[in-house]
N, C-alpha and C positions, 0 to 999 in steps of 0.2 A: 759692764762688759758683756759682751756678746759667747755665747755658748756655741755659733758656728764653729764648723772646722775648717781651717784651711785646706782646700786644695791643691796640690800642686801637678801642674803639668809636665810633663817631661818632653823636651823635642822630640822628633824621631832621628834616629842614630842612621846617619849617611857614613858609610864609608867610602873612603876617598878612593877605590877602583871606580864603585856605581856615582862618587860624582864628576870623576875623569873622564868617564863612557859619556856622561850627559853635556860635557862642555864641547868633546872633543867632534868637531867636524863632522860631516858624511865624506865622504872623499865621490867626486862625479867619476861615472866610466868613460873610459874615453872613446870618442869615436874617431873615424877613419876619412879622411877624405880622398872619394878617388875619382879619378877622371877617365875617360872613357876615349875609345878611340874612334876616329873616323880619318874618309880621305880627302874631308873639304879643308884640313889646315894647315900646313907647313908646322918641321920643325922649328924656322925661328919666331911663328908665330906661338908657338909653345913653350921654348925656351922665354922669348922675352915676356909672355905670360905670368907664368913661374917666377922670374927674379921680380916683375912688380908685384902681386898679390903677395906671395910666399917670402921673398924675399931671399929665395934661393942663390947663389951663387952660379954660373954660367956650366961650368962644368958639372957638375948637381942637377941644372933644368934639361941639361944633354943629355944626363944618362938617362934620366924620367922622361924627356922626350922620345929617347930612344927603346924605353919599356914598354910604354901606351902602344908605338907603333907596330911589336914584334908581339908584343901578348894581349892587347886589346884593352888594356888597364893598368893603371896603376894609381898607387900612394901616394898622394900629392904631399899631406899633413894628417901627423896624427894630437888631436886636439878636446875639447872641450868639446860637447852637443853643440852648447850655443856659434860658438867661434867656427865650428864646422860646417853650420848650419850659415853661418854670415862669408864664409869660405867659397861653399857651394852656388851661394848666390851671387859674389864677387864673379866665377869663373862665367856665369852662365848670363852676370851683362858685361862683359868684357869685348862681346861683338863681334861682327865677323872677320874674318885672314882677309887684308886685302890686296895680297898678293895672289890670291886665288879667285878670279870672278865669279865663278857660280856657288862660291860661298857666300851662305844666308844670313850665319848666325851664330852662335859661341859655339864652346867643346861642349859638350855633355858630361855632367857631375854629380856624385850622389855621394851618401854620407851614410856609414853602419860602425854601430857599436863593434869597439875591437871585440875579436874571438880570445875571453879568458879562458881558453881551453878547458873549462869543465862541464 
């Protein structure tokens, strides 16, 4: 027989907060998407913007139609970076009003992390 000693190792002790923390999610911020206003597009080229891309309902793309044109902007969706990001670019090849001839080209659209007020 052998005069080593056994050693023994011990795991390390996780308690289940620190391994809660480690399983659980990051959660994304979300961003904003808004649309911008100009005079090259008609409301119904807005409205019916709005219920294809967003999926808005009529009365809903009227009253956001009616926000862009009175204050310059507004909220189209508040979403995911990515989705906002595939949003913003949904809006901007959408193409031109062709109810208006000397329009060239989509609305103009950008996308900012919501304000967590801190």
């Amino acid at each position: 027989m052998s005069d080593q000693a056994t050693a023994t190792v011990e795991a390390p002790v996780t308690t289940r907060k620190a391994a809660e923390t480690r399983r659980r999610p990051r959660r994304q911020s979300p961003y904003q998407v808004l649309l911008w206003d100009d005079d090259d597009h008609t409301y119904d080229y807005v409205i019916e913007m709005l219920r294809k891309l967003f999926g808005h309902v009529a009365e809903r793309a009227f009253c956001l139609a009616e926000e862009v044109d009175t204050t310059g902007r507004t909220i189209v969706d508040t979403t995911t970076k990515e989705r906002a990001e595939l949003k913003r670019d949904q809006i901007h090849a959408y193409g031109p009003d062709w109810r208006i001839p000397r329009c060239k080209g989509s609305m103009s659209s950008t996308i900012e992390p919501v304000d967590d007020g801190g």
